[in-house]
C-alpha angles and dihedrals in degrees: 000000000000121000101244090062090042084063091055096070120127119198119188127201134174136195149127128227088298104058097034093106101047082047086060106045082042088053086042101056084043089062098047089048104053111110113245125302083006119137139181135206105220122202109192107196109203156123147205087036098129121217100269097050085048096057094041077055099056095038077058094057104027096102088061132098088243134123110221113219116166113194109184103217129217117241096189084076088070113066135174090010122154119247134165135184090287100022099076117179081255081079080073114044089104093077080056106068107081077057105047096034123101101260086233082082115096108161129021146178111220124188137179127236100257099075147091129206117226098169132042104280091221086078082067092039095057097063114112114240082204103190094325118111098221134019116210155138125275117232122270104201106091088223095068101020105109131027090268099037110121095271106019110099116344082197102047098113089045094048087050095239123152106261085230098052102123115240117226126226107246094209096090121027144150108228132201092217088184088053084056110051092039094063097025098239093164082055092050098034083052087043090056097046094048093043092044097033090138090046094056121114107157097039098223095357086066095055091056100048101050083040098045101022092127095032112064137069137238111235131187102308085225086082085072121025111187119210083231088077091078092059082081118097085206138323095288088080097036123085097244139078120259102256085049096049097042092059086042092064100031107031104029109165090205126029112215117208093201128163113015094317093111114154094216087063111084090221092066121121101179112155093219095038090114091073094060095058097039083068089035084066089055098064123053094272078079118154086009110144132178105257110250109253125214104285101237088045085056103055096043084051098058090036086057087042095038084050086051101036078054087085103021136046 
């Protein structure tokens, strides 16, 4: 890849005051890992992060090859979404960025907070959308795989989408940003959330798919390792083959920090949550830990968030 089409790369993020710091060790472990003379031009969609988070963000990040954008979103574009106390409209502001995005754009990676890149994110950036409007990951857990899975679609009969048609993580995509906006497909995805709010299980994931589930294409599931691959005892009960699922497990581009297995919980046992911490230690969050809990407080803790993680991710 020349370097005048490494310079044209486009990150989005999105996040509020809580997830400004795993944004930052995330952007962090982006930047170490561009290949050289690479640079990205990074837009961060959010609101309620006041002035002094955002610069020890971006001293974080400064000796990066990244291109700080911030764009404050308006809430008041998503309507009748469903939130919860953990689910904030943050959650959403990925249906927002054909809209908030300088029309110039044409094309983005966008990725969620709870990752960490292991690979230079221009290998993901070279796949041809080629006519389809998002590249991502199917999901891994057998309750939510496929369209008619129990907790896939609710809607799927109704949509008129095949009960076997895979649904994609939402965590880690490609966009045609252009495609978007053409046929309003935020309009649409916010529209079918509004309209289905008792029918959501997967709060924004849910509103792509129904909306895409025909338009996007499955890439190499190491763009998005789930912590639900380790609930296999081996390849044999996942839904992969052996070589897929070895390289999964041992050469994921992107570690996903999905469910409660948050490495800034102290109850997290991820066994990869060390990385998260070794680029932590290279922003200014640096030598920050999670308190230790009482003991007994703790495991009762994870038991109530691993009950409710059980049906949503």
């Amino acid at each position: 890849m020349n370097i005048a089409a490494r310079d044209s790369l486009v990150l989005v993020c999105v996040a509020d005051k809580n997830f400004a710091m795993p944004l930052t060790v995330m952007l962090k472990s982006v930047g170490v890992n561009l290949g050289k003379n690479s640079r990205a031009k990074v837009y961060i969609i959010y609101n309620r992060i006041g002035k002094g988070l955002k610069n020890k963000v971006t001293e974080s990040l400064k000796t990066e090859p990244l291109a700080i954008n911030w764009i404050k979103a308006d809430d008041s574009l998503l309507k009748n979404i469903v939130l919860t106390k953990r689910i904030t409209v943050a959650a959403y502001y990925k249906i927002l960025i054909p809209n908030l995005l300088p029309q110039t754009v044409k094309k983005v990676i966008y990725l969620d907070s709870d990752l960490i890149l292991n690979s230079d994110l221009y290998d993901l950036w070279g796949l041809d959308v080629n006519g389809y409007y998002l590249l991502a990951t199917s999901e891994v857990r057998p309750d939510c795989r496929y369209a008619s899975s129990q907790y896939g679609l609710r809607l799927y009969k109704e949509l008129g989408i095949d009960p076997n048609a895979k649904i994609f993580n939402n965590a880690v995509g490609v966009m045609d940003v252009e495609k978007f906006r053409k046929d309003n497909i935020s309009e649409k995805i916010i529209e079918y959330i509004a309209k289905n709010r008792k029918y959501i299980n997967w709060w924004d994931q849910d509103g792509f798919n129904a909306i895409l589930f025909d338009k996007w294409k499955e890439i190499d599931p190491r763009w998005n390792q789930p912590y639900h691959i380790y609930d296999f005892a081996s390849w044999k009960e996942s839904p992969f083959d052996e070589e897929t699922y070895n390289k999964l497990i041992n050469q994921p581009h992107i570690i996903h920090y999905n469910t409660y297995m948050k490495p800034w919980l102290y109850y997290c046992n991820h066994p990869r949550k060390d990385i998260f911490f070794h680029y932590l230690d290279m922003t200014k969050w640096a030598g920050w830990r999670p308190k230790e809990e009482n003991k007994i407080w703790a495991y009762f803790k994870a038991k109530l968030r691993r009950l409710f993680f059980s049906k949503r991710a």
